[in-house]
C-alpha positions in Angstrom: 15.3 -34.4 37.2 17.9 -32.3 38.9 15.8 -30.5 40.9 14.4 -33.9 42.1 17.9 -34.8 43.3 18.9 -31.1 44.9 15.8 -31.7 46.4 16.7 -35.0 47.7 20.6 -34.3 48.9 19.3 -31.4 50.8 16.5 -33.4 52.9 18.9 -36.2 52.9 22.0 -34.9 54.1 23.6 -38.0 55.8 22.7 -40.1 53.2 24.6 -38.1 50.6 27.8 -37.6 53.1 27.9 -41.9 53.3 27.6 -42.1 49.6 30.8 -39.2 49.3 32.6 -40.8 52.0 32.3 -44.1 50.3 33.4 -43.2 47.2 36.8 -40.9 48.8 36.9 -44.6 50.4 36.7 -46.5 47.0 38.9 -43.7 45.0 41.6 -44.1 47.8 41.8 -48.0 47.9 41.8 -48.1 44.2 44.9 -45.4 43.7 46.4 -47.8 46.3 46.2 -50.8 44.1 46.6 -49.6 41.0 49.5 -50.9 39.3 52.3 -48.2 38.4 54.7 -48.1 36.1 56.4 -44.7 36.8 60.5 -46.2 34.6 59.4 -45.2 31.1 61.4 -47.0 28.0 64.2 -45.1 26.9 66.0 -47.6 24.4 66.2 -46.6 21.0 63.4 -47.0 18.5 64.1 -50.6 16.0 62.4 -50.8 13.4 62.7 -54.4 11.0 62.7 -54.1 7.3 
């Protein structure tokens, strides 16, 4: 199976370097949009009893 796919990227090289560039594409938009929620909570700890 792996050598089936070596075998593949190397007779295929372009096809390979669109499928990396589209996912460096996809990794990129998606750190863009990902919410971030750098303020972390530093009140103290309540606990009800």
């Amino acid at each position: 199976m792996i050598e089936k796919i070596i075998e593949f990227s190397a007779k295929n090289k372009y096809i390979v370097l669109i499928f990396v560039a589209a996912a460096i594409v996809g990794a990129v938009y998606a750190v863009r949009n990902i919410p971030l929620d750098a303020i972390p909570d530093l009140s103290d700890t309540q606990v009800i009893i």
